[in-house]
N, C-alpha and C positions, 0 to 999 in steps of 0.2 A: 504494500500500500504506500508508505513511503519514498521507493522508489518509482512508483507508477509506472509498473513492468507488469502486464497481464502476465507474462511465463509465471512469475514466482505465485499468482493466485489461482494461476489454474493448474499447478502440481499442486499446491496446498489440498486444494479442491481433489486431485486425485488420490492422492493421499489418503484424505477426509472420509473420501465414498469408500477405496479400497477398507478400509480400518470397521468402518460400519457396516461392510458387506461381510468381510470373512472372518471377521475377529470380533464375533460376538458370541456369547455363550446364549443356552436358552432361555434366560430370563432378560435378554440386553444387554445383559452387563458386558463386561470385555475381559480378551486375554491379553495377557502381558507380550508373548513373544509368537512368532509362525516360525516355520522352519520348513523351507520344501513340502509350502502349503498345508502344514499339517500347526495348527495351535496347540499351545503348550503355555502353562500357570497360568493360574487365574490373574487378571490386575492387581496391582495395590491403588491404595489413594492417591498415590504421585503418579501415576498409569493416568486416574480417572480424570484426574487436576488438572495436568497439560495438556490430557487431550481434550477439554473442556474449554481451556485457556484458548488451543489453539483452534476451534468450534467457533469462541466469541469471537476471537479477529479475522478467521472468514465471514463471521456475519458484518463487521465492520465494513471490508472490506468491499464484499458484496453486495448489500445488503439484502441477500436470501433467507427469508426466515427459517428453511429448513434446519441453518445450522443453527440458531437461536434456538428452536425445538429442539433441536439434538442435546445439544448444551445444555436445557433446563431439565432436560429428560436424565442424562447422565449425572447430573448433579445433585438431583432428585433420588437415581439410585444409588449414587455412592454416599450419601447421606441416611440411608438406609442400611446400607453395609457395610460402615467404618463408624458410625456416632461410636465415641465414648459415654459413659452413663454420667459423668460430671463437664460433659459437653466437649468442643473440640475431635477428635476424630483419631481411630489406631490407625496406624500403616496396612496393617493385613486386616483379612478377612476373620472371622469371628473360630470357624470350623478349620483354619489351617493346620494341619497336623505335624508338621514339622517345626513348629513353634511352641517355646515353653510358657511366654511370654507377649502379650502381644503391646506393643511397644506403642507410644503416640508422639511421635519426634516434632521438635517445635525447632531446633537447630536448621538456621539458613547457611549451609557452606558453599560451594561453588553452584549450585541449586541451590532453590529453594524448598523448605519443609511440604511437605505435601499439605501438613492443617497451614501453613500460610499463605499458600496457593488457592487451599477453596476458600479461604475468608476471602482475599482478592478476587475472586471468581463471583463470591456473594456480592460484593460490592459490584464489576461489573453488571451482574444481572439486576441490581437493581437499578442502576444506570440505565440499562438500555431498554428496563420492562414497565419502573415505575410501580412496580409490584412490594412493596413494604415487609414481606416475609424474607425477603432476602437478606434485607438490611438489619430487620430484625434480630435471622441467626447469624449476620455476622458481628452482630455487635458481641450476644449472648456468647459467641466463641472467643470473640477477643478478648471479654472478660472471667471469662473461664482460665485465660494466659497471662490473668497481670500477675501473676505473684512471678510468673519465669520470666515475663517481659523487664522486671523488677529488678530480680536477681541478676538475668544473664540476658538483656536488653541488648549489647552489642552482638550476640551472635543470631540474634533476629530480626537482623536488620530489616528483611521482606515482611515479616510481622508489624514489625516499626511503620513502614512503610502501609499498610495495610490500617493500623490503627489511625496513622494521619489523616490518610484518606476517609475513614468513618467518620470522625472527631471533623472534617471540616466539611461534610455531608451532616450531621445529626450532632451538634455537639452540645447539642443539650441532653443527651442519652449518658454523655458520659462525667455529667457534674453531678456530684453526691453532694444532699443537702444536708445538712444538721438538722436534725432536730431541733425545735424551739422548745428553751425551758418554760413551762407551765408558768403561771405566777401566781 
């Protein structure tokens, strides 16, 4: 889009369609890898994120709502199958069996966290939907992260990035009031 090169939107786009044609399980969801046409592990939430991420900037781009469905549709179900119970979101899926642990990484290194990815993803959609459920659970997640925003705030930088972005969208969601003393 930036460079205003149809080539680089219409391989996104091919891309896009391959990914949703053959790399879906049978509930929608997605696989992580193919291999000489044959799929293999199910997604993680960094799977679900960027391919979300990269759903919303073909719709930018294009403006085809197909992928803004895709997008709200996928993000709909990885918010199904990665919530954490105290909000924010695990990396794997719930049933992984090779896992002891299932982990929810908030750490942005050369990537970014997969929950920092769908909080920003939250915010997009509601950018472009106007739909207040988005906004909503992105706030509910970023504050589900303040105490590690708090602690270890530099290594979340995309978090950071993500909570600004709310804060100057809604920033009256994020002022706590005091109580007034009784008299």
């Amino acid at each position: 889009r930036t460079l205003n090169d149809d080539r680089y939107a219409s391989a996104a786009k091919r891309a896009a369609d391959y990914i949703l044609t053959h790399m879906r399980t049978e509930n929608d969801g997605l696989y992580r890898t193919m291999r000489k046409g044959q799929v293999k592990i199910l997604a993680f939430l960094e799977d679900y994120t960027f391919f979300v991420h990269g759903l919303l900037e073909l719709y930018r781009t294009t403006q085809q709502s197909r992928w803004l469905d895709d997008a709200r549709a996928l993000t709909t179900l990885a918010q199904q199958l990665f919530a954490a119970k105290n909000h924010g979101y695990h990396d794997t899926l719930a049933n992984q069996a090779d896992l002891f642990v299932r982990s929810r990484t908030v750490y942005d290194g050369a990537i970014p966290s997969g929950n920092s990815q769908m909080i920003h993803n939250l915010i997009d959609l509601y950018e472009l939907t106007n739909h207040h459920q988005y906004l909503d659970q992105a706030v509910i997640d970023l504050q589900s992260f303040a105490g590690a925003l708090q602690r270890n705030g530099s290594n979340m930088s995309h978090m950071q990035h993500a909570l600004l972005r709310a804060i100057e969208i809604a920033p009256l969601r994020f002022v706590k009031v005091k109580p007034r003393a009784t008299e």
